[in-house]
Phi, psi and omega in degrees: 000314161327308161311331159285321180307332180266339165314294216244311168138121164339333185255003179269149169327310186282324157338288173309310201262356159282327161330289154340278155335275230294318171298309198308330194289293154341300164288345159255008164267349177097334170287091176257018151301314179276319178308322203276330164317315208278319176285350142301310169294323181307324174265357149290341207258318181303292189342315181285328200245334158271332171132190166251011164222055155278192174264295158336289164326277196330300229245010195264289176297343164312296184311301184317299173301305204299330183288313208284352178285334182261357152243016168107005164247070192289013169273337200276289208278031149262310198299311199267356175295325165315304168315312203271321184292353189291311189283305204313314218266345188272336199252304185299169198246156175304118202055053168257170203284357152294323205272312149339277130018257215296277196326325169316293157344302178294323183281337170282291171337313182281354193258359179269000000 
């Protein structure tokens, strides 16, 4: 990742979503310290650089509640799974499958 970074500039897309990648792989290896790192960053970088109601974003913080669900901060990850049905449903056209998704996440969280 590095090598893109210095290539192509923290802010190019293939930058962002490789970041992306390297957390998710960190979070199904169990280093959820670097995921959740990585996965924050990933998401100030979509924001930044897509807006905060992309798609990209919208499924980045998806991710994102997921890490913090997996290390116990599940207060962190309702508020923004809350945050992301919101925008999904406010931006996305009706059923579409993120917004599915997410609200599903959110109703098994809240139901826990």
């Amino acid at each position: 990742m590095l090598g893109l970074e210095r290539v192509l500039g923290p802010d190019h897309l293939d930058t962002i979503a490789a970041r992306g990648n390297l957390a998710s792989a960190y979070h199904s290896a169990g280093k959820m310290a670097s995921a959740v790192q990585l996965y924050e960053a990933t998401c100030d970088s979509y924001q930044r650089v897509l807006g905060p109601d992309h798609p990209d974003t919208l499924a980045r913080s998806a991710n994102l509640s997921s890490a913090y669900y997996s290390v116990g901060r599940l207060t962190d990850s309702l508020t923004l799974l809350r945050d992301t049905v919101s925008r999904c449903e406010r931006v996305l056209p009706p059923g579409d499958p993120l917004t599915v998704a997410v609200r599903t996440s959110l109703t098994n969280l809240a139901g826990t």
